[in-house]
matplotlib code that plots the C-alpha trace (Angstrom):
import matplotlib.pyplot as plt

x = [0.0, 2.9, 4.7, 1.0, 0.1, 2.7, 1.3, -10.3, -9.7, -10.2, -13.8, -15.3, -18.9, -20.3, -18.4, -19.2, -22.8, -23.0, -22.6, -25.7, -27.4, -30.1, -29.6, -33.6, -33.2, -34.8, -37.8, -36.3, -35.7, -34.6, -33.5, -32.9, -32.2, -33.6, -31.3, -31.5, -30.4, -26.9, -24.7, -22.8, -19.5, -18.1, -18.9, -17.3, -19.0, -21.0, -22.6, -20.5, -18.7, -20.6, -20.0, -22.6, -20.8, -23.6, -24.0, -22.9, -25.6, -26.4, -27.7, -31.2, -29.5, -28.1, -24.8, -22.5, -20.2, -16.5, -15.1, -10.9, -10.1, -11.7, -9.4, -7.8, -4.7, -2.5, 0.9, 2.6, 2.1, 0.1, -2.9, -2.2, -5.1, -6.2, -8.8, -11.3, -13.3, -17.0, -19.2, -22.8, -22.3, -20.2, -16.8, -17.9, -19.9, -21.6, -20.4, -18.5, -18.1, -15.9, -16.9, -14.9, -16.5, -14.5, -14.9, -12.8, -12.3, -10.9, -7.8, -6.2, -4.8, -5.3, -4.0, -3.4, -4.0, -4.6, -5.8, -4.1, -5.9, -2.8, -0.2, -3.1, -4.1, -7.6, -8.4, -6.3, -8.1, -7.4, -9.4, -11.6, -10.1, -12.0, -14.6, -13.6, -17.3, -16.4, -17.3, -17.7, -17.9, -17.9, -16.1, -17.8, -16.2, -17.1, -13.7, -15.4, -12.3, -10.3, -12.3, -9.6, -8.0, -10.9, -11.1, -8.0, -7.3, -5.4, -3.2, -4.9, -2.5, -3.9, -2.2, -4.0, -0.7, -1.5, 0.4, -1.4, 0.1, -1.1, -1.8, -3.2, -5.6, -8.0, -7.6, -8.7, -11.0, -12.0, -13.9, -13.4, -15.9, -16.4, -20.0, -20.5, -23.6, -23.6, -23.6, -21.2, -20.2, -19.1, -15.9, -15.1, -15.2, -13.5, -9.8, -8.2, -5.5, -4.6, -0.7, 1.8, 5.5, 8.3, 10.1, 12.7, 9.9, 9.6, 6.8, 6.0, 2.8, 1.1, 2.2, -1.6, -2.5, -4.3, -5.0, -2.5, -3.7, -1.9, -3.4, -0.9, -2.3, 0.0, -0.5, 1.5, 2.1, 3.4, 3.4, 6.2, 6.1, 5.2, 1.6, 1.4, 2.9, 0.7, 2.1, 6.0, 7.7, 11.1, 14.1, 14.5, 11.6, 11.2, 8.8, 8.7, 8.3, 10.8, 11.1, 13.6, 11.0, 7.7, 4.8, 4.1, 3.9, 3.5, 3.0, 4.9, 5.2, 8.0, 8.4, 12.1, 13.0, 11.0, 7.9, 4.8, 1.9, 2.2, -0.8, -2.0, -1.7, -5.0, -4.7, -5.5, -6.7, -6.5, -9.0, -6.1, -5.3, -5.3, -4.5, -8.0, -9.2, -12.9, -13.4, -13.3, -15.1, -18.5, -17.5, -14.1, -12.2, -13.1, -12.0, -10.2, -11.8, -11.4, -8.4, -9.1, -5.7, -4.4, -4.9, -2.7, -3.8, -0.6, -1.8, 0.6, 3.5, 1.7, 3.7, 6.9, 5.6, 4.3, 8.0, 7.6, 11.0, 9.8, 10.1, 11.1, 7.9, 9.0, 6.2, 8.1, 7.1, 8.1, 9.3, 10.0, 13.5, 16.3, 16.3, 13.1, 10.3, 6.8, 5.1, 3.7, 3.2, 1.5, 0.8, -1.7, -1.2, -4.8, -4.8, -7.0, -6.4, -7.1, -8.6, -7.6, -4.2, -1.2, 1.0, 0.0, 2.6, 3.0, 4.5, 5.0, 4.9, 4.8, 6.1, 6.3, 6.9, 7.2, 9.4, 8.0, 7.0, 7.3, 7.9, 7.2, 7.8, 8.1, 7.5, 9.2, 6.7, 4.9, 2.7, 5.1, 3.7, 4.5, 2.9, 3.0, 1.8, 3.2, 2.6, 3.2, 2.0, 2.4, 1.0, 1.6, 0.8, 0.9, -1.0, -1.3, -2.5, -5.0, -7.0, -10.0, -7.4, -4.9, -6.2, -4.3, -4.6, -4.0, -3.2, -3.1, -2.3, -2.5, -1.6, -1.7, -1.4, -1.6, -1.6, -1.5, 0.6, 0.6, 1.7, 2.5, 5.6, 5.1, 3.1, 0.1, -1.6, -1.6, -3.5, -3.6, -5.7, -4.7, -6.3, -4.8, -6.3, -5.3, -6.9, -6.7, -7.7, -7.8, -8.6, -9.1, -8.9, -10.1, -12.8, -15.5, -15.3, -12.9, -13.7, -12.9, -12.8, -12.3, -11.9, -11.4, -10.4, -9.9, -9.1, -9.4, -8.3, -8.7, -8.4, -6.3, -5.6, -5.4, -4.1, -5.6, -4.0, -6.3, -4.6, -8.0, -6.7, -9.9, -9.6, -12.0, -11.2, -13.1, -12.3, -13.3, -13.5, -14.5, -14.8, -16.0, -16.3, -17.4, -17.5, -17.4, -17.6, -16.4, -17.0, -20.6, -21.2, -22.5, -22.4, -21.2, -21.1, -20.5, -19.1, -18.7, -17.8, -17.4, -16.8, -16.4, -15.6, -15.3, -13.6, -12.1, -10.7, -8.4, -4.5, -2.2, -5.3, -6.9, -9.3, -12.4, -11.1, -10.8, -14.1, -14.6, -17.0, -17.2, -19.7, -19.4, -21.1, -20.8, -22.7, -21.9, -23.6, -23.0, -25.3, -25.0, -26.6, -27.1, -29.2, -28.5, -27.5, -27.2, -27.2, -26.0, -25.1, -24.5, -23.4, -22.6, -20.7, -20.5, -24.8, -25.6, -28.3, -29.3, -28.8, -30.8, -30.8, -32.7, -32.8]
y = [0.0, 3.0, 2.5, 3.6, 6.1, 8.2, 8.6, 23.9, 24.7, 20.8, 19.6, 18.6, 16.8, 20.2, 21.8, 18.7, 18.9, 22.1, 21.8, 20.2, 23.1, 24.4, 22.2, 20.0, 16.2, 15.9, 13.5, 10.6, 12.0, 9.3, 10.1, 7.1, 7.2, 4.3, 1.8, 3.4, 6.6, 4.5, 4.3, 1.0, 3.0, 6.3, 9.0, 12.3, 13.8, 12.7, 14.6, 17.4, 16.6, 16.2, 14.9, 13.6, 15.9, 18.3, 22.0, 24.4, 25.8, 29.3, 32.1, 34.0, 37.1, 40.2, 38.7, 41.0, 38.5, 39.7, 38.4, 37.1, 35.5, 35.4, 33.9, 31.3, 28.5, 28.0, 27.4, 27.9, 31.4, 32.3, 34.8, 38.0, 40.4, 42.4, 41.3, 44.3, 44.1, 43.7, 46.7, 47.0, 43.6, 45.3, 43.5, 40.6, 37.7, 34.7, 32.7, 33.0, 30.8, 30.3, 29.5, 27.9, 27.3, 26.1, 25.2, 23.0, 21.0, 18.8, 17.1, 17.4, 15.8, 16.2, 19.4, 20.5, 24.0, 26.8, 30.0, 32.4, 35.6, 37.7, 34.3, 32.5, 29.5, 29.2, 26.6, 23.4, 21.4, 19.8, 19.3, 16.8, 15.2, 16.6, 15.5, 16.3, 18.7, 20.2, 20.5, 22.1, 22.1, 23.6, 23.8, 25.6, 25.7, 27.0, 29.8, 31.4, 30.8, 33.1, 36.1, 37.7, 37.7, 39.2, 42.3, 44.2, 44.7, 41.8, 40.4, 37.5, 35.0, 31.4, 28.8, 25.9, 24.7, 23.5, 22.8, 23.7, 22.2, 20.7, 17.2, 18.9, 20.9, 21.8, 25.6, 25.9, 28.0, 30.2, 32.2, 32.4, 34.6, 35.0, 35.5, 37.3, 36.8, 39.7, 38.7, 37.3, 33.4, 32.3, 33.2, 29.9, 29.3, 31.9, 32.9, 36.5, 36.2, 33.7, 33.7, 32.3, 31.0, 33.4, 32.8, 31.3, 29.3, 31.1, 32.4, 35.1, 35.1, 37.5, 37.6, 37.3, 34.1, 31.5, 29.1, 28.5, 26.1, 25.0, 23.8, 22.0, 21.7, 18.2, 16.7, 14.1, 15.8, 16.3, 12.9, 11.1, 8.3, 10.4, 11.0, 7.3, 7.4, 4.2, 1.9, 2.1, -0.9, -1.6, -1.0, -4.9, -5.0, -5.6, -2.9, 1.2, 3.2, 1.9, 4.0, 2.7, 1.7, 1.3, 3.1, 4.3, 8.3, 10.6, 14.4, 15.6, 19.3, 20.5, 24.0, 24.5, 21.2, 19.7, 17.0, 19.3, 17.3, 14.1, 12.7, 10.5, 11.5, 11.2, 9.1, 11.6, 10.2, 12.7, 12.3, 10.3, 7.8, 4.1, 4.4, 5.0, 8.3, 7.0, 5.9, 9.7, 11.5, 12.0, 11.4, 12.4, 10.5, 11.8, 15.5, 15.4, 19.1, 20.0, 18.9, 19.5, 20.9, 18.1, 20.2, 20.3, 21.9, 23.8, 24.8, 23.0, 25.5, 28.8, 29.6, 28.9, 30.9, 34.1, 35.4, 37.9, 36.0, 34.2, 30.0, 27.5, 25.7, 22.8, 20.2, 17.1, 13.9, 10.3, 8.3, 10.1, 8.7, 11.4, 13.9, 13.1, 16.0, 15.5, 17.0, 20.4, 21.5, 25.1, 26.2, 28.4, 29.1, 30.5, 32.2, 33.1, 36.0, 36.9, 40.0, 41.2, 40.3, 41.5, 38.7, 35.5, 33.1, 29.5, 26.0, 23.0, 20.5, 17.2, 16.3, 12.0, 10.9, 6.7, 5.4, 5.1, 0.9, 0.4, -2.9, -3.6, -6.9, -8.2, -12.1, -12.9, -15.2, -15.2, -12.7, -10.3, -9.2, -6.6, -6.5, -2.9, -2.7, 1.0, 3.4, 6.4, 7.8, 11.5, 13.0, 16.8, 19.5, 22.6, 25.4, 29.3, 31.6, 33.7, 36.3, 33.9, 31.6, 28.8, 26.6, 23.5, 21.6, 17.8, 16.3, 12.8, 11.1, 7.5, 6.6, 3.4, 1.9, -1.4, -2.6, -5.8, -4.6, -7.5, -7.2, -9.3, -9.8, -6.3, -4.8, -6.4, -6.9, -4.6, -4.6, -2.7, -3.4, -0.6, 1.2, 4.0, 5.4, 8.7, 8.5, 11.8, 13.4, 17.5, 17.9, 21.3, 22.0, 25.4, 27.6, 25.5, 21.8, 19.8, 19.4, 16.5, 16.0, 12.9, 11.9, 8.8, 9.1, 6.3, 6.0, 2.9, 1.8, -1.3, -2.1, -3.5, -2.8, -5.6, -5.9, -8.6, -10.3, -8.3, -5.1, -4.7, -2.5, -2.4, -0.7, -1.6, 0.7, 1.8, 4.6, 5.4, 8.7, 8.2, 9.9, 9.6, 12.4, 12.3, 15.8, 14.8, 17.6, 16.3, 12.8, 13.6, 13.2, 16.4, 16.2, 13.8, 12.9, 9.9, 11.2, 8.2, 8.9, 5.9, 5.9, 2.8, 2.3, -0.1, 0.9, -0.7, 0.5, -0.7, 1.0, 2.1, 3.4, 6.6, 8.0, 6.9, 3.6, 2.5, 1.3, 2.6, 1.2, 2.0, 2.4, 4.4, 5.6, 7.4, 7.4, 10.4, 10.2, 12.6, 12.5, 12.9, 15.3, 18.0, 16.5, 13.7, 14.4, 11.4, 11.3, 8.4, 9.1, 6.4, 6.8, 4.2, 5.2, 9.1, 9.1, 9.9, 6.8, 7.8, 10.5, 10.1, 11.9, 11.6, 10.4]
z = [0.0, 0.9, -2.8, -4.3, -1.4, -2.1, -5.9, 22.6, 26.2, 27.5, 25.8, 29.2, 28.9, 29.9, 27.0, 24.6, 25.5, 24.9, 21.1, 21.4, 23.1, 20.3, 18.0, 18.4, 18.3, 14.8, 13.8, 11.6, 8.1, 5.2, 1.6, -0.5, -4.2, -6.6, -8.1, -11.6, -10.1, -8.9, -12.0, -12.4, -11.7, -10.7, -13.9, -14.2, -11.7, -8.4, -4.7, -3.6, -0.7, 3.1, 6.1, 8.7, 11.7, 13.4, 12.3, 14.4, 17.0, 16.3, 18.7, 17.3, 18.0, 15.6, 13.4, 11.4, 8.7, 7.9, 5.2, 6.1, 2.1, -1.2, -3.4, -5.5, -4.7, -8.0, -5.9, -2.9, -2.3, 0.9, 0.6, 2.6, 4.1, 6.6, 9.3, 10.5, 13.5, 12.8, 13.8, 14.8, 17.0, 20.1, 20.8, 22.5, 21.1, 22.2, 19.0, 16.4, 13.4, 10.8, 7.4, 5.0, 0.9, -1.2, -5.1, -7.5, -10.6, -13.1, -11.9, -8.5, -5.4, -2.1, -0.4, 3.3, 4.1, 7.1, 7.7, 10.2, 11.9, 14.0, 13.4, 15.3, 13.3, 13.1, 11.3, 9.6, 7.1, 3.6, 0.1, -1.2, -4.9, -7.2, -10.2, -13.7, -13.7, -10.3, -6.7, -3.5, -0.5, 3.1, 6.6, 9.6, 12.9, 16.5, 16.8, 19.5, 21.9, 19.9, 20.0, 21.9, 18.8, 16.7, 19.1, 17.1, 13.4, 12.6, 9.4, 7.7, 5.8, 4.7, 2.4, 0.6, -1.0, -4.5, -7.7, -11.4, -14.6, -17.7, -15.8, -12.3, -13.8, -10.4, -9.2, -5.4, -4.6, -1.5, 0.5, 4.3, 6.5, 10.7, 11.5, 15.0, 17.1, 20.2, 23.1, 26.1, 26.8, 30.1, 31.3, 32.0, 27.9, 26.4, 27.2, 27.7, 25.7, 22.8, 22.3, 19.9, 19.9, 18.8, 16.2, 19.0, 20.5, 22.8, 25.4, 27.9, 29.7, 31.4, 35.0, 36.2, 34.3, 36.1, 33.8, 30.5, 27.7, 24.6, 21.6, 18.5, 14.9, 14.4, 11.2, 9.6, 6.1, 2.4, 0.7, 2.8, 5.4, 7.9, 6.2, 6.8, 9.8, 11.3, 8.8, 9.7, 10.5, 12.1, 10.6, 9.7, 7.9, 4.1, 3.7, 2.2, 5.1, 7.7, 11.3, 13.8, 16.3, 14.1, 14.1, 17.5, 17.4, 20.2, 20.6, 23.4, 24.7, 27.2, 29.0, 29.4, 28.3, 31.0, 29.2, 30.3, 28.4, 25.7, 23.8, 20.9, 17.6, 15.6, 12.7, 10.1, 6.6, 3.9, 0.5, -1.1, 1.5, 1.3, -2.4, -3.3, -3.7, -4.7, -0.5, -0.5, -3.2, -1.5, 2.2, 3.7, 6.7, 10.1, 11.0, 7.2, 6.7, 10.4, 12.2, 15.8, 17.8, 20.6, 23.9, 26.9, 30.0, 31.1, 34.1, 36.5, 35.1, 35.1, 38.7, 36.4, 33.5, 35.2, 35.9, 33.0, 31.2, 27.8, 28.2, 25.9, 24.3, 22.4, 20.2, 19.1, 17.8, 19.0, 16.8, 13.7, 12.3, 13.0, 9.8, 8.5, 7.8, 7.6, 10.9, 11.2, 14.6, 15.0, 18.7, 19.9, 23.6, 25.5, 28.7, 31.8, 33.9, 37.6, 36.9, 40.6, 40.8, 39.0, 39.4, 40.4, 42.0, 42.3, 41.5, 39.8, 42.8, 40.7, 37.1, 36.8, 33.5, 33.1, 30.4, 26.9, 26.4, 22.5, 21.4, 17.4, 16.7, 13.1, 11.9, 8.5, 6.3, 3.9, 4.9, 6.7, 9.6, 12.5, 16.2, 17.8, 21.6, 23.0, 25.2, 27.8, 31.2, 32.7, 35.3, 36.6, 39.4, 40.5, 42.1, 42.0, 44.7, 43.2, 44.4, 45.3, 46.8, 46.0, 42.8, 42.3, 39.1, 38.7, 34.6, 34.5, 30.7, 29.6, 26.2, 24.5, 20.7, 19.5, 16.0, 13.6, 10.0, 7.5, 4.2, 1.2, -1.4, -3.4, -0.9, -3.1, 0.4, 2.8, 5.8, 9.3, 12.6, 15.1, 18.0, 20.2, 23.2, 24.9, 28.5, 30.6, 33.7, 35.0, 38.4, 39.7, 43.4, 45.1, 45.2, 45.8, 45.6, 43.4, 39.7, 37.6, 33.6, 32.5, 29.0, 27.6, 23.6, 21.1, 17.8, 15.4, 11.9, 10.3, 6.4, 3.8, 0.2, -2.0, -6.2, -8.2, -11.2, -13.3, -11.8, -9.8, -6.6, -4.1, -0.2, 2.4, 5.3, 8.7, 10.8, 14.3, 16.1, 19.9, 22.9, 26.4, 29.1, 32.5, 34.6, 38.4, 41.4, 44.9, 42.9, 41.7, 38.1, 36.9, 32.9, 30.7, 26.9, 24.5, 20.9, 18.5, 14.5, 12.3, 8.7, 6.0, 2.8, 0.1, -3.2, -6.5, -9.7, -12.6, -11.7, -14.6, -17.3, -18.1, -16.0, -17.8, -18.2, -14.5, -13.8, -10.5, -8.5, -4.2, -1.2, 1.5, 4.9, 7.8, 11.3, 14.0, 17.3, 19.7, 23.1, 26.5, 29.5, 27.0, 24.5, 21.2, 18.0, 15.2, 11.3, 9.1, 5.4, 2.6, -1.1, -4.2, -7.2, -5.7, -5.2, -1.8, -1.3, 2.4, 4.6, 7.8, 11.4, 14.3, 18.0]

ax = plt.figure().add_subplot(projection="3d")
ax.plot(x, y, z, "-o")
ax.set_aspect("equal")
plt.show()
């Protein structure tokens, strides 16, 4: 399979359940097409791009729109603007929401892309492959927790890298608008500040801040092995994308050199992936358009930050071989002042860090085969004496990945089983009784990609997006939420021939369910041959 490849603040339940606030369980609603309406195989052009993912809830109060890009992507050159604070909706919002519409045609792969707002990234997402008749398609995201940001005239720059020739025919198009709804959102929600690195990676804090956040935009990118990252093997292995160690991958941030936060990786799929662009045409890989940021509550070190100096912040990767590119890391740092204090003091009292377990174990044969079964634990403190008292806040971190690679001679066969889970705690302890969020992620991939002798290639692939959250006070549940996103697919076409000789035939579906304390929220959406065949919702 890798030969032809390479052709928010902590979402506690409260927070999670709050996405489903205004948004009204709906009755069942089914649209199937009739067999004569499914072509035989995939024709020049099928359903725009859509994903089964809930809209985002919108206040019924006065909006104003800005507009941040309206352009096109030909090359490599970033779009340069200027961002204007809305008027006629005051300078503080209850929402606001990004909208992303993008248009494009012909012929053209994949392509990663972001949009910046005062160096503050904003949004990461990629493109859907298009039909030779065109497409389009649209991204909306919650960016309400940078509104901080939107208060000041701001440059704009955003990049949907892309390459235009006589073979790659698809020019990207844009637009990019915030949407404002007045009115205020808890405190608790919305941070005072929203920071970046210096160039040095470096990063000075306010002296008052009480609570410190950093979100990382990590993406495995640009075509390499580490887009693929899951499928490494070790070093001794006969196969394209070796690592020293495997597959296992880790995020890791440290403050000074010192491991402040690690977590899991998600296993991105872009609308190339698995060889087999048509898995992708109609319904893209979990978060594909929407790459959610890895968070770490920082917290623990604010009593080390708030000495007015700038600190070293540091994203790294586990396991990437020594020299090799492929992981962008972007950090947005978001930050919570004590409105009464000036400086706010305090300490790191506990930073334990267990060894990293990776064993990958391959078995020669003939199906080649490689075991993974990793994994990494971290748990930090610290307090700061506020002006409402001494807040101590506990991170806890449990990662784990195991996976099954087999492969054939050629790589004719290639198939992976592999599940990670990124298990974390944040206890905070003052002013009132202790709070707990507890959230229990896992990830899932399971597929393989087979050739036949009649040069046949067909994918089957599902991919899992879950998530379990529990918010506790003084050990009483008081919200919770269960998110689970599963796509699959099942695709085949003739490799080596024109375009409108590959006979390309493929199903796919999608089911997001997302319920909990604050309400339910689940659609299901199937296609065949690029015809969306059912798209259903309802509790």
């Amino acid at each position: 399979m890798r030969s032809r490849i390479v052709m928010s603040m902590l979402a506690g339940a409260t927070l999670l359940a709050s996405a489903l606030l205004g948004v009204s369980p709906a009755q069942a609603v089914v649209v199937k097409a009739q067999p004569a309406d499914v072509p035989a195989e995939f024709g020049t052009d099928w359903h725009d791009p859509l994903t089964a993912a809930p809209p985002i809830a919108k206040p019924a109060t006065k909006s104003c729109q800005v507009t941040l890009a309206d352009t096109e992507f030909r090359d490599f050159t970033p779009y340069q603007g200027t961002y204007t604070p809305p008027k006629g909706c005051g300078d503080h919002w209850s929402k606001v929401v990004l909208r992303l519409d993008g248009t494009v045609k012909g012929r053209q792969y994949d392509r990663l892309g972001y949009l910046h707002v005062g160096g503050v990234e904003i949004l990461r997402t990629s493109t859907p492959e298009p039909s030779p008749d065109g497409i389009a398609w649209s991204v909306e995201k919650d960016v309400t927790r940078y509104s901080a940001t939107f208060r000041d005239t701001q440059n704009v720059e955003m990049l949907i890298g892309n390459v235009v020739d006589d073979t790659y025919t698809g020019v990207i198009g844009v637009k990019a608008t915030l949407t404002f709804y007045e009115g205020r959102t808890a405190a608790a929600q919305t941070p005072d500040r929203v920071l970046t690195l210096g160039t040095d990676s470096t990063l000075t804090t306010p002296r008052n801040s009480e609570r410190i956040v950093a979100e990382v935009y990590a993406t495995g990118s640009g075509g390499g092995c580490e887009e693929f990252w899951y499928l490494a093997v070790p070093d001794s292995a006969p196969y394209s994308c070796q690592a020293d160690k495997g597959p296992y991958r880790e995020v890791q941030i440290k403050v000074d050199g010192q491991l402040a936060g690690i977590a899991a990786p998600f296993p991105n799929v872009w609308t190339g992936g698995w060889s087999d662009p048509f898995l992708w045409y109609v319904i893209p890989g979990p978060r594909a358009f929407d790459v959610k940021p890895i968070e770490y509550d920082l917290t623990p070190f604010a009593g080390l930050l708030n000495d007015g100096r700038p600190h070293h912040v540091d994203v790294s990767v586990v396991g990437v071989p020594e020299g090799q590119s492929g992981w962008s890391a972007p950090v947005n740092v978001l930050v919570w002042q004590d409105a009464h204090r000036a400086h706010v003091t305090g300490k790191l009292t506990l930073d334990r860090a267990g060894e990293v377990s990776n064993s990958s174990t391959y078995t020669p044969g003939s199906e080649e085969r490689v075991d993974t079964d990793a994994g990494h634990r971290l748990t930090v403190a610290g307090y700061v004496d506020t002006s409402h008292g001494r807040v101590t806040t506990t991170v806890d971190r449990k990662l784990t990945n195991t996976s099954v690679h087999r492969w054939t001679d050629g790589e004719n066969m290639d198939g992976l089983d592999a599940t990670w889970t990124d298990d974390e705690s944040v206890t905070v302890d003052g002013r009132g009784p202790a709070r707990t969020t507890a959230t229990h992620r896992t990830y899932t991939m399971n597929g393989a990609t087979t050739i036949g002798t009649d040069d046949r290639l067909r994918t089957v692939l599902t991919l899992g997006d879950r998530a379990a959250v529990v918010d506790t006070r003084d050990g009483r549940r008081t919200g919770w939420s269960r998110l689970d996103d599963t796509y699959s697919g099942d695709a085949t076409y003739t490799l080596g021939v024109p375009r409108d000789q590959r006979h390309a035939v493929g199903t796919s579906s999608e089911r997001y369910r997302l319920y909990g304390s604050g309400g339910c929220y689940d659609r299901s959406l199937a296609t065949a041959q690029g015809v969306l065949t059912e798209d259903r919702s309802g509790c």
